[in-house]
PDB file of N, CA, C, O and CB in Angstrom:
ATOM      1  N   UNK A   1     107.687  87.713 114.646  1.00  0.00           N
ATOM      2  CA  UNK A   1     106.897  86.564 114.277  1.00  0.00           C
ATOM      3  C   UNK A   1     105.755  86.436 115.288  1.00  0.00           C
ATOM      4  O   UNK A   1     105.858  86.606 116.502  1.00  0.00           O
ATOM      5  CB  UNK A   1     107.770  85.270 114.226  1.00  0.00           C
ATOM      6  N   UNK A   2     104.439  86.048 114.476  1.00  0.00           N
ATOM      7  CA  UNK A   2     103.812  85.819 115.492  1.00  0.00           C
ATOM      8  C   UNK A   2     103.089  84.308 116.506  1.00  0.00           C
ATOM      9  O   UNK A   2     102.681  84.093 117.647  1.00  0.00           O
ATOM     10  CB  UNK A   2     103.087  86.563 115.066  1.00  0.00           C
ATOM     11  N   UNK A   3     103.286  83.548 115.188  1.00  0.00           N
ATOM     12  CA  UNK A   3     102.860  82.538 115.199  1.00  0.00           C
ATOM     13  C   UNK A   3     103.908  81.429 114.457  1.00  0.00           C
ATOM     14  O   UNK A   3     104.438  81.686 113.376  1.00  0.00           O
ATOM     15  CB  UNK A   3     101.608  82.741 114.713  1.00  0.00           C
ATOM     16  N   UNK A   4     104.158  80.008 115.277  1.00  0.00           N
ATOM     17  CA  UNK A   4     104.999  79.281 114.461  1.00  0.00           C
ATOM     18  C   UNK A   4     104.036  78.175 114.348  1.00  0.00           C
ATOM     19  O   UNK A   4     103.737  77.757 115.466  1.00  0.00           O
ATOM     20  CB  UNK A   4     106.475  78.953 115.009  1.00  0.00           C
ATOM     21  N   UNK A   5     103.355  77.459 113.239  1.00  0.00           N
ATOM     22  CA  UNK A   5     102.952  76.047 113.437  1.00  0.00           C
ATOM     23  C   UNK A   5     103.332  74.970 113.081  1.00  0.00           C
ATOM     24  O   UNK A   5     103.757  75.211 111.951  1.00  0.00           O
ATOM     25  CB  UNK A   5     102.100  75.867 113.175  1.00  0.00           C
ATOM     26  N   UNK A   6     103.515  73.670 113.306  1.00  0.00           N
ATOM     27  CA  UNK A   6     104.079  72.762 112.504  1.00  0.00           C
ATOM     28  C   UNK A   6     103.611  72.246 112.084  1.00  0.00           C
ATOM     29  O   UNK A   6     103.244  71.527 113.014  1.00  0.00           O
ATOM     30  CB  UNK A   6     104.671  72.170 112.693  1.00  0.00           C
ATOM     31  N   UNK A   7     103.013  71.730 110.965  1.00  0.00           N
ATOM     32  CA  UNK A   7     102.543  71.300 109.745  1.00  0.00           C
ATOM     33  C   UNK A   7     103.398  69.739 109.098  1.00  0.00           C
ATOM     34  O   UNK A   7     103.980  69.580 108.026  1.00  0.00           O
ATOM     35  CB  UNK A   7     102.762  72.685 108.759  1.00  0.00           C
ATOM     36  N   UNK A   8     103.217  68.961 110.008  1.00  0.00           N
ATOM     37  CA  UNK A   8     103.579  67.540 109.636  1.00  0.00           C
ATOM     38  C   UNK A   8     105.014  67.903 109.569  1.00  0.00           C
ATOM     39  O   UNK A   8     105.596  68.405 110.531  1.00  0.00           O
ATOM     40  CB  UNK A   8     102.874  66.834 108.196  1.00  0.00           C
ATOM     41  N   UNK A   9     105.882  67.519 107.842  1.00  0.00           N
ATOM     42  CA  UNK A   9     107.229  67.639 107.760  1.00  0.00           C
ATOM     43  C   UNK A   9     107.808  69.285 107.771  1.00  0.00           C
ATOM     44  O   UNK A   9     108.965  69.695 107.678  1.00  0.00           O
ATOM     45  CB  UNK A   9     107.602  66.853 106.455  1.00  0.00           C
ATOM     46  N   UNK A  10     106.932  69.795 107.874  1.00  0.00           N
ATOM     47  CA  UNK A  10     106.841  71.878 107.357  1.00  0.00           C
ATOM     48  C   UNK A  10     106.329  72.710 108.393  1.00  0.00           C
ATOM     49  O   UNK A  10     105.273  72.354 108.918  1.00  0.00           O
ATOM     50  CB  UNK A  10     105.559  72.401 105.926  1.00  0.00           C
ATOM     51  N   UNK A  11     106.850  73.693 108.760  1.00  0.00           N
ATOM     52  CA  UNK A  11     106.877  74.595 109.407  1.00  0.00           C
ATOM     53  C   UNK A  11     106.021  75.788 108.824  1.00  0.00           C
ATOM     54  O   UNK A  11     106.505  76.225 107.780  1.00  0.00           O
ATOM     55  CB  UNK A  11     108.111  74.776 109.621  1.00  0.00           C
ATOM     56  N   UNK A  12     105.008  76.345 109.190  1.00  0.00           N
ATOM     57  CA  UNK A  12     104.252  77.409 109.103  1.00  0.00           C
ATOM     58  C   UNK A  12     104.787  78.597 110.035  1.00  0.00           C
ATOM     59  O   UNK A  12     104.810  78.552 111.265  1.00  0.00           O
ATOM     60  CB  UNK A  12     102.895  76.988 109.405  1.00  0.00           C
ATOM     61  N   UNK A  13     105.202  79.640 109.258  1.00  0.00           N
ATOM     62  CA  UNK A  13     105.602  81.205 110.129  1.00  0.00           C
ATOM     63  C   UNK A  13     103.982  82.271 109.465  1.00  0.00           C
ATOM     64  O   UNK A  13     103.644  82.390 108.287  1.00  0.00           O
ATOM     65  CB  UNK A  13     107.852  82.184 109.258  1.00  0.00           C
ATOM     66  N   UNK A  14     103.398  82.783 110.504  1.00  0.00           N
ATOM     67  CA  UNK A  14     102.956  83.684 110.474  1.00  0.00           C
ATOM     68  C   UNK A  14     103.456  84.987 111.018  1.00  0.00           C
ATOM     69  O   UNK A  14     103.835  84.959 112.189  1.00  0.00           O
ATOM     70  CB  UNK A  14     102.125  83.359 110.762  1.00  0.00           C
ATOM     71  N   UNK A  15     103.534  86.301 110.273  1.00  0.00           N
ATOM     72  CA  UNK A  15     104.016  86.797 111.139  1.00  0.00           C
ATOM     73  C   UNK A  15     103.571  88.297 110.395  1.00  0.00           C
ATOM     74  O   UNK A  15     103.009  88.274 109.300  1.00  0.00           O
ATOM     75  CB  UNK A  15     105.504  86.283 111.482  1.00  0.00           C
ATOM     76  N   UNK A  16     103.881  89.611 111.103  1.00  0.00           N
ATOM     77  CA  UNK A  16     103.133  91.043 110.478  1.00  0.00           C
ATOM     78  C   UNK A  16     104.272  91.412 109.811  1.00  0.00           C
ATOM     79  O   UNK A  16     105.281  90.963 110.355  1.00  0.00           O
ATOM     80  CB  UNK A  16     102.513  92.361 111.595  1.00  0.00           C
ATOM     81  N   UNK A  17     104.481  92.086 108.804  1.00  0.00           N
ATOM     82  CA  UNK A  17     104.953  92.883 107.550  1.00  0.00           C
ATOM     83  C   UNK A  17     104.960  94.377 108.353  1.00  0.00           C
ATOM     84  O   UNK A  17     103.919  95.035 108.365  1.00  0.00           O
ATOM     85  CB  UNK A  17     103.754  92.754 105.996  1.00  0.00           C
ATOM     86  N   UNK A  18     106.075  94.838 108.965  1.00  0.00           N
ATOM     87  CA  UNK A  18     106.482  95.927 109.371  1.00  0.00           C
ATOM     88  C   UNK A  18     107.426  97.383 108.300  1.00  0.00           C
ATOM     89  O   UNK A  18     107.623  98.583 108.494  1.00  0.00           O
ATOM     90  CB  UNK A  18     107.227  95.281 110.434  1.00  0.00           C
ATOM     91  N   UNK A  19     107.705  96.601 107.415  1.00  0.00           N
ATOM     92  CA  UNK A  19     108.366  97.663 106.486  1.00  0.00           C
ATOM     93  C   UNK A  19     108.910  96.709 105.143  1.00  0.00           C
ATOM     94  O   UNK A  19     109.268  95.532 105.093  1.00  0.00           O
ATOM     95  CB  UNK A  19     109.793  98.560 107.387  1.00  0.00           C
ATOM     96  N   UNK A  20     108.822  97.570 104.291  1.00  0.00           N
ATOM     97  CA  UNK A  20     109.144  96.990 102.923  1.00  0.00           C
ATOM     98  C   UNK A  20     110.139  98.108 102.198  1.00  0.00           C
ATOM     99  O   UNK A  20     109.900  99.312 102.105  1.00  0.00           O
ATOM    100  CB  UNK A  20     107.652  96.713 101.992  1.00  0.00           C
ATOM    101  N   UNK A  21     111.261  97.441 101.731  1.00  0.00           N
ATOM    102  CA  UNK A  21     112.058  98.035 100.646  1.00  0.00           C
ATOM    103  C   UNK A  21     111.887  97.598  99.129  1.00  0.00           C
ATOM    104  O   UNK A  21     111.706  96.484  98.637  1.00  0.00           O
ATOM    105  CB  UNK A  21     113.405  97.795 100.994  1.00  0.00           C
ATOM    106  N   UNK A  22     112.009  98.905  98.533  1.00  0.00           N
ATOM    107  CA  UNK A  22     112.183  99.113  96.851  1.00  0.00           C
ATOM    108  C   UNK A  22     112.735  99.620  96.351  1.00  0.00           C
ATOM    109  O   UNK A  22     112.968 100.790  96.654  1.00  0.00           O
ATOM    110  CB  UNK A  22     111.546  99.447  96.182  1.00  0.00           C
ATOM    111  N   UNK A  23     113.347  98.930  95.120  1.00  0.00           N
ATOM    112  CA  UNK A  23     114.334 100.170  94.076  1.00  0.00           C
ATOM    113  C   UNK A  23     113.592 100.757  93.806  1.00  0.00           C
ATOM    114  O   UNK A  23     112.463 100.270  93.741  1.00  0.00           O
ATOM    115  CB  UNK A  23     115.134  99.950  92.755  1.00  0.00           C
ATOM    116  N   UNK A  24     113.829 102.254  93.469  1.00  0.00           N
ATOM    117  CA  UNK A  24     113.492 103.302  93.093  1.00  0.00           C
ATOM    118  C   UNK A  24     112.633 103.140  91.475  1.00  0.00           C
ATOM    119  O   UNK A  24     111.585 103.542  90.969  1.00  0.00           O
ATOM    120  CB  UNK A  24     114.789 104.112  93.196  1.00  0.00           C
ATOM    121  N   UNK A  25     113.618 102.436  91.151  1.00  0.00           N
ATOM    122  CA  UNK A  25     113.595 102.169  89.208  1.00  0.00           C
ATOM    123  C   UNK A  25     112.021 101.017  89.094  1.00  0.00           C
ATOM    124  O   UNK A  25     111.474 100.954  87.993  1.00  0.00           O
ATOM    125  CB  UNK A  25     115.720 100.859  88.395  1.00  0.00           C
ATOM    126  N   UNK A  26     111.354 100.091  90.425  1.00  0.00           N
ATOM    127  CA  UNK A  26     109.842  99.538  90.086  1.00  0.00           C
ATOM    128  C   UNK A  26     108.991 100.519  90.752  1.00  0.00           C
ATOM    129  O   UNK A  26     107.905  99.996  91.003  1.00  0.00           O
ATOM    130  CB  UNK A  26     109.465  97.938  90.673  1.00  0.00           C
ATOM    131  N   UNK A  27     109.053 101.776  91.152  1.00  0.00           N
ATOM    132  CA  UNK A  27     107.987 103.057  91.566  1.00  0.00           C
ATOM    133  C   UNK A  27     107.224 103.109  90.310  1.00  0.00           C
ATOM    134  O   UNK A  27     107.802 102.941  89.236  1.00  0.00           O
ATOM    135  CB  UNK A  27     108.745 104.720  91.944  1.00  0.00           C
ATOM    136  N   UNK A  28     106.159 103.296  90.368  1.00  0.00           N
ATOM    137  CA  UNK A  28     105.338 103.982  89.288  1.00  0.00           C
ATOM    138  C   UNK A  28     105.364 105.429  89.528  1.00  0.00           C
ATOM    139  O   UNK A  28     106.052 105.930  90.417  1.00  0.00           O
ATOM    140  CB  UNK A  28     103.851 103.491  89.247  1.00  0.00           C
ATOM    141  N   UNK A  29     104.639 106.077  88.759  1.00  0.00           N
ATOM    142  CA  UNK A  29     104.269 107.843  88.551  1.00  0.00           C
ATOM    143  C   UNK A  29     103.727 108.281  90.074  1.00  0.00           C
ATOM    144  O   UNK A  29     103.732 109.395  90.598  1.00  0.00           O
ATOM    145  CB  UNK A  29     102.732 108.215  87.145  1.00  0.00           C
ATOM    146  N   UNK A  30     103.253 106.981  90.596  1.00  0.00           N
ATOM    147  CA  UNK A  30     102.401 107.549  92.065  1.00  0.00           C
ATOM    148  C   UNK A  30     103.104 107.580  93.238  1.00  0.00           C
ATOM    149  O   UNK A  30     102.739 107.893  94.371  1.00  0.00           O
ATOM    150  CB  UNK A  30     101.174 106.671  92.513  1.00  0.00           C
ATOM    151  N   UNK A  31     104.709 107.024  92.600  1.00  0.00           N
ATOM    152  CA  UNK A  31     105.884 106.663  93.933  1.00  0.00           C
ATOM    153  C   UNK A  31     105.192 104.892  94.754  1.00  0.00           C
ATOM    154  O   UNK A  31     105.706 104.443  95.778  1.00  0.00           O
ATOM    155  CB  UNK A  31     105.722 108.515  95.606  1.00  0.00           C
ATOM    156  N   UNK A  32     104.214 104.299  94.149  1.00  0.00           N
ATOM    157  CA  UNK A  32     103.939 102.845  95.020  1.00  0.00           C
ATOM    158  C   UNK A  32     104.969 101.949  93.959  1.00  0.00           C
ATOM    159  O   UNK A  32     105.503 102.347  92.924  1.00  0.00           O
ATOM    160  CB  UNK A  32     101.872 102.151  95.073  1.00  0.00           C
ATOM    161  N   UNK A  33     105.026 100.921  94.452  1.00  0.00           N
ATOM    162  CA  UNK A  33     105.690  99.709  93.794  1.00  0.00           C
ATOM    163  C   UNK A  33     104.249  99.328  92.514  1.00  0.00           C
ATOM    164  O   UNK A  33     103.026  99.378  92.640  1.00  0.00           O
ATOM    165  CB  UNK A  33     106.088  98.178  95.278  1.00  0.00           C
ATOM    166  N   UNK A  34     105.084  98.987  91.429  1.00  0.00           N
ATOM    167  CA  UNK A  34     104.480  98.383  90.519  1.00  0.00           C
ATOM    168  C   UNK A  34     104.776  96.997  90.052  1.00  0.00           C
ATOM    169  O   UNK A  34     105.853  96.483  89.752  1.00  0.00           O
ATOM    170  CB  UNK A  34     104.548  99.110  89.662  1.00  0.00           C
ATOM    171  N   UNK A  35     103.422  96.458  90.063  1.00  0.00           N
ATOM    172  CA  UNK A  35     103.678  95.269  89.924  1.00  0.00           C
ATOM    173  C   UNK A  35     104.447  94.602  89.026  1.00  0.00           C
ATOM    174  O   UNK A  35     105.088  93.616  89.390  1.00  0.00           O
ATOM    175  CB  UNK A  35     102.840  94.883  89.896  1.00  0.00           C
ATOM    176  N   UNK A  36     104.489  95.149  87.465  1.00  0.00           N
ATOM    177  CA  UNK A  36     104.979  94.864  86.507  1.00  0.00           C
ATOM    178  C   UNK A  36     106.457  95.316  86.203  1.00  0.00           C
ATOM    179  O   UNK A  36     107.188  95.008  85.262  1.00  0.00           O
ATOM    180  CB  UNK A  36     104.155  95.197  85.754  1.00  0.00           C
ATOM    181  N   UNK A  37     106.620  95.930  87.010  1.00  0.00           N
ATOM    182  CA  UNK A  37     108.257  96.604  87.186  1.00  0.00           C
ATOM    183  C   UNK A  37     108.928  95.796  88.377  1.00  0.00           C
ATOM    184  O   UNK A  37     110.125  95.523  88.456  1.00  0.00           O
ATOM    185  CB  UNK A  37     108.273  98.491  87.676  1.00  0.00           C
ATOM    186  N   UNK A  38     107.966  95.474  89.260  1.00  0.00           N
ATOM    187  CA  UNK A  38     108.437  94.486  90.501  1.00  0.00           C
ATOM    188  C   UNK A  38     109.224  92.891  89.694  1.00  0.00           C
ATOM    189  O   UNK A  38     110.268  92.260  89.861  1.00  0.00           O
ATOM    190  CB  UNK A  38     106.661  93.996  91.628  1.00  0.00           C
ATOM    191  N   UNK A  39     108.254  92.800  88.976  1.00  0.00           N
ATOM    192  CA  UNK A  39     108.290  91.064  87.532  1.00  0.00           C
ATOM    193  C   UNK A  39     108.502  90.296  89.692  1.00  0.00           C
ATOM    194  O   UNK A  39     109.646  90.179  90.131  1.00  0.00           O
ATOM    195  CB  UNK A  39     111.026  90.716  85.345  1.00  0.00           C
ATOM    196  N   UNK A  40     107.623  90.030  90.349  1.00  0.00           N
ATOM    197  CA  UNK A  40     107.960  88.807  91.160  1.00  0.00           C
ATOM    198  C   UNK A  40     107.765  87.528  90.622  1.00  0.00           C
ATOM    199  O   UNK A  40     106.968  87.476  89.686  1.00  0.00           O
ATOM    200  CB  UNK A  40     107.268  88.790  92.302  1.00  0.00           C
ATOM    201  N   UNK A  41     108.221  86.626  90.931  1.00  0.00           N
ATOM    202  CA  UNK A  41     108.299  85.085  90.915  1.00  0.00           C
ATOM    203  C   UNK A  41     107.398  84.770  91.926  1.00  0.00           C
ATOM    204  O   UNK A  41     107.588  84.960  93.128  1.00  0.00           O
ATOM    205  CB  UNK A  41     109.743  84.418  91.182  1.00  0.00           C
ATOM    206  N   UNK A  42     106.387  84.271  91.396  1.00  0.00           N
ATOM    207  CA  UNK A  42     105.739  83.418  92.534  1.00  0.00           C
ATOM    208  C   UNK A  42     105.622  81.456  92.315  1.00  0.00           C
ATOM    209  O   UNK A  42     105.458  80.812  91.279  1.00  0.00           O
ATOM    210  CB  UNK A  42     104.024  84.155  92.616  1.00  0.00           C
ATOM    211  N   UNK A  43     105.768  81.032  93.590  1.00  0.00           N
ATOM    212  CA  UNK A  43     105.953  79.538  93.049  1.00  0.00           C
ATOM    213  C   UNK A  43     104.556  78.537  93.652  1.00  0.00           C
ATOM    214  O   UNK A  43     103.978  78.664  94.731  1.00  0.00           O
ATOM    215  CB  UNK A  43     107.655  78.857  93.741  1.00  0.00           C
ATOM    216  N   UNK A  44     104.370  77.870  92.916  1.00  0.00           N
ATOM    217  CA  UNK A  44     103.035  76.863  93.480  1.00  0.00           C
ATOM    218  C   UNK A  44     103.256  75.696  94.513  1.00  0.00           C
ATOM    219  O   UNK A  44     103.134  74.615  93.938  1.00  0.00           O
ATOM    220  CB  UNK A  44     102.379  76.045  92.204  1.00  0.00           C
ATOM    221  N   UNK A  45     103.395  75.633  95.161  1.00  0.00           N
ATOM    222  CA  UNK A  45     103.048  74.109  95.634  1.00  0.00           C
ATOM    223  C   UNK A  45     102.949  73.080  94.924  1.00  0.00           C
ATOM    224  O   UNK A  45     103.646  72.122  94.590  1.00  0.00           O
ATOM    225  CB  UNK A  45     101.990  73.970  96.166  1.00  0.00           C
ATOM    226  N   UNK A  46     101.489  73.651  94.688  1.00  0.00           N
ATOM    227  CA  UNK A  46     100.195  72.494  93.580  1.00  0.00           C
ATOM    228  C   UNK A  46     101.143  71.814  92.655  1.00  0.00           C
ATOM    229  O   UNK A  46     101.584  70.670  92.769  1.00  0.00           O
ATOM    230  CB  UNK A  46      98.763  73.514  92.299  1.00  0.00           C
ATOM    231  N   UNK A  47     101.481  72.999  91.384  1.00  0.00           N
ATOM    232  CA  UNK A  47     102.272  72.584  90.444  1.00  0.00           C
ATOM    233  C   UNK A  47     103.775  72.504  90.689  1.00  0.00           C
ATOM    234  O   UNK A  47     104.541  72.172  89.784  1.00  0.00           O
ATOM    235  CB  UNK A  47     102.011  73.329  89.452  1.00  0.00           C
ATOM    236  N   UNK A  48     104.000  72.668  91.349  1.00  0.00           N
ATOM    237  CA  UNK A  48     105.594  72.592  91.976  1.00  0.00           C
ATOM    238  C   UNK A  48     106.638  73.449  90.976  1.00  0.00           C
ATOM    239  O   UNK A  48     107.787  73.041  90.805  1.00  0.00           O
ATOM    240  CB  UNK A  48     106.204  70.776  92.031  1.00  0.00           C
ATOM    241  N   UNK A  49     106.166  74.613  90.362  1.00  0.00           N
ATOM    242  CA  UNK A  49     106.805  75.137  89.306  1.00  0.00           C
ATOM    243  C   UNK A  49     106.732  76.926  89.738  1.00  0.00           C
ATOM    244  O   UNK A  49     105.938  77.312  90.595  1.00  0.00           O
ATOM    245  CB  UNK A  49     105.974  74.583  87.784  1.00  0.00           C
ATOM    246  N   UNK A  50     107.631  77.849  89.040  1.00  0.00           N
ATOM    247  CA  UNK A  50     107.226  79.252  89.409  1.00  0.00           C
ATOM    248  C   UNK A  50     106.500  79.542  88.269  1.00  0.00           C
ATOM    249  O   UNK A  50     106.576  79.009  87.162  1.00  0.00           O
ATOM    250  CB  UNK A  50     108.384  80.318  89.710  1.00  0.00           C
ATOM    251  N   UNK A  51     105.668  80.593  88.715  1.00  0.00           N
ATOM    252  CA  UNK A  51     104.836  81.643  87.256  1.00  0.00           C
ATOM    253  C   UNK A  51     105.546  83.222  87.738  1.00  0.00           C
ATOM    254  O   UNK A  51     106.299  83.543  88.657  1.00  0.00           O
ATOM    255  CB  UNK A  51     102.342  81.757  87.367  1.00  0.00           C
ATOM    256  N   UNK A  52     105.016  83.832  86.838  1.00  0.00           N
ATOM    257  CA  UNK A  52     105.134  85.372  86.084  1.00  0.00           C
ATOM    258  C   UNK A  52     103.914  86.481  86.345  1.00  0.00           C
ATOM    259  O   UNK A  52     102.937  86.239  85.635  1.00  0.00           O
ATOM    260  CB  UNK A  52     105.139  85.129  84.343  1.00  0.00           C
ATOM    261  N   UNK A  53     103.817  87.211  86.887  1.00  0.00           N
ATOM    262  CA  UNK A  53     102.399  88.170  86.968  1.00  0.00           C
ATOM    263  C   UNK A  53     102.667  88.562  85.469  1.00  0.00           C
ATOM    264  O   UNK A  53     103.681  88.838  84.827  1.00  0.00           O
ATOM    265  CB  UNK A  53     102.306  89.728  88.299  1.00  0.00           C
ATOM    266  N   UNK A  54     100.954  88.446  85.107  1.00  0.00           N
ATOM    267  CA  UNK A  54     100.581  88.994  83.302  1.00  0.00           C
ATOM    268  C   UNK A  54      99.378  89.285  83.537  1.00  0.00           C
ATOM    269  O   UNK A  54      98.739  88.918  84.524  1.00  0.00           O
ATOM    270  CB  UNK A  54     100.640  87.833  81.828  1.00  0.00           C
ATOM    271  N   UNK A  55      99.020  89.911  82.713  1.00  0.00           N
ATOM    272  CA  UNK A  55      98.614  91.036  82.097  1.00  0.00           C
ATOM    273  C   UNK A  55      97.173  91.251  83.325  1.00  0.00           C
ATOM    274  O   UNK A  55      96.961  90.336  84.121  1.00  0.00           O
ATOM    275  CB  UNK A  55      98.281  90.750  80.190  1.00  0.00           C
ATOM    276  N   UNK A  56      96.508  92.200  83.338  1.00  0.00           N
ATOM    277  CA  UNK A  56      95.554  93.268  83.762  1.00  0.00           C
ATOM    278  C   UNK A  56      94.593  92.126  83.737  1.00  0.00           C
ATOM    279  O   UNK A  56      94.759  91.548  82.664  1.00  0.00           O
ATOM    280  CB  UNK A  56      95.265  94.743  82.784  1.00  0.00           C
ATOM    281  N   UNK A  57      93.350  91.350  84.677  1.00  0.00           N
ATOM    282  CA  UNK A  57      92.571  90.609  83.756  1.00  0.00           C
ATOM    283  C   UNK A  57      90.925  91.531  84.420  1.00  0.00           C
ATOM    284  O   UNK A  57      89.785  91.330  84.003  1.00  0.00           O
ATOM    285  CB  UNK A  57      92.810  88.505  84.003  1.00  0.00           C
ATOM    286  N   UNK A  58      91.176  92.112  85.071  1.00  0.00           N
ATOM    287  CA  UNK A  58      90.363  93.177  85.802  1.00  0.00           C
ATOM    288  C   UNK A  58      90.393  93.823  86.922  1.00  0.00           C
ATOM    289  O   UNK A  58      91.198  93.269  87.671  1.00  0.00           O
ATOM    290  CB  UNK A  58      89.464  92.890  85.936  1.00  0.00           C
ATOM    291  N   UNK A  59      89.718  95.076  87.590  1.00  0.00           N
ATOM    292  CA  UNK A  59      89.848  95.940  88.138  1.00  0.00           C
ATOM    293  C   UNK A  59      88.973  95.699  89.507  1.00  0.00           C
ATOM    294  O   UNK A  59      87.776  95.910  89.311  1.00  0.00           O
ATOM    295  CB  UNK A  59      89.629  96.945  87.286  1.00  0.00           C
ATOM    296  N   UNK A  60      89.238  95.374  90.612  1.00  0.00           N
ATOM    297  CA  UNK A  60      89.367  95.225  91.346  1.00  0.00           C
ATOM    298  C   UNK A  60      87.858  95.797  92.025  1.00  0.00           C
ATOM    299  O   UNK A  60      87.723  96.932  91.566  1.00  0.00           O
ATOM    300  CB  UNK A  60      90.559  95.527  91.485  1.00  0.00           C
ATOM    301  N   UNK A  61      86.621  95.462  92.967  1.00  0.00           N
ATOM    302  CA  UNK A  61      85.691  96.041  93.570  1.00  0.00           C
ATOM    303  C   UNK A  61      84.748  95.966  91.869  1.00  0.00           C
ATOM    304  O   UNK A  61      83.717  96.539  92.221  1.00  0.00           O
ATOM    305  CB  UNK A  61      86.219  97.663  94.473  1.00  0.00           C
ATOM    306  N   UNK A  62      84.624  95.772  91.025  1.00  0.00           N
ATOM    307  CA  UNK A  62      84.044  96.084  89.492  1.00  0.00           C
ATOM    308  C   UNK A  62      84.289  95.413  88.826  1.00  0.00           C
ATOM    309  O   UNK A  62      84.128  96.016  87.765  1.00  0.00           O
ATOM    310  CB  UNK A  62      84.302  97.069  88.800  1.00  0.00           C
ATOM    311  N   UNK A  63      84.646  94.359  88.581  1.00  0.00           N
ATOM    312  CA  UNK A  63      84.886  93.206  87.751  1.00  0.00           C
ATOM    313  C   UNK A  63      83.809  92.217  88.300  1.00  0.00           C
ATOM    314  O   UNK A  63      83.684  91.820  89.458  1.00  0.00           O
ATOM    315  CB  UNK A  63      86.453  92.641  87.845  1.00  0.00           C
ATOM    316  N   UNK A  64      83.075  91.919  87.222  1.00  0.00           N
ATOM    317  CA  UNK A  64      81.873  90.738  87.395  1.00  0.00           C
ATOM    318  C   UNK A  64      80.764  91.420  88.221  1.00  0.00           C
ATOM    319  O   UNK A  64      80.076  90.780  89.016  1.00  0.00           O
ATOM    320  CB  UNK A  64      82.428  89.232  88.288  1.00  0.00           C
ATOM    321  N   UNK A  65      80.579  93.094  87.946  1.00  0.00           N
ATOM    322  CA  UNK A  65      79.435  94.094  88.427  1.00  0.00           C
ATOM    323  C   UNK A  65      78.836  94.357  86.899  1.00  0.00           C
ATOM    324  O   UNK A  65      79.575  94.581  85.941  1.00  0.00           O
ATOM    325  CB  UNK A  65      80.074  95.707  89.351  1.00  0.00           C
ATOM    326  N   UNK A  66      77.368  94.295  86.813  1.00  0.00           N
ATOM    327  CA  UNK A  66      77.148  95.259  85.467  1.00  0.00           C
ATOM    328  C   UNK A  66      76.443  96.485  85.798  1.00  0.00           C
ATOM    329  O   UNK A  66      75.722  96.894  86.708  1.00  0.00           O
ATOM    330  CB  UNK A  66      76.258  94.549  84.286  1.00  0.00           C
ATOM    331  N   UNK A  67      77.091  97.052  84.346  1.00  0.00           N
ATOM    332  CA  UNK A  67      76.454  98.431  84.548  1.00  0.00           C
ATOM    333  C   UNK A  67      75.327  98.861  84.628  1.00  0.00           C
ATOM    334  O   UNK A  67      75.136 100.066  84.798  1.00  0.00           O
ATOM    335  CB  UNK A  67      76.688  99.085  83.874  1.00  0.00           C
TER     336      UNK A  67
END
């Protein structure tokens, strides 16, 4: 960890990402984790609810460039 802050009633951890595990079965063709095979849960704050990663909505460095 690198950093702890306290944040009124909440605790803030910052800290570096040294190694990550994966089943074999969310690898894509390239051996990286795929997102859509991963299916994570991510949860809001804001809305106090979880969502779903969907669908592709563009490509990353090229989205909102014209040709």
């Amino acid at each position: 960890m690198l950093h702890t802050i306290e944040i009124g009633l909440h605790t803030q951890f910052i800290g570096e990402i040294l190694d990550v595990k994966v089943e074999r079965d969310t690898l894509g063709e390239d051996g990286k984790p795929d997102i859509l095979k991963v299916d994570p849960i991510i949860y809001s704050t804001k809305a106090q609810g979880y969502y779903q990663v969907g669908e592709l909505i563009g490509k990353a460095y090229s989205m909102g460039k014209k040709s």
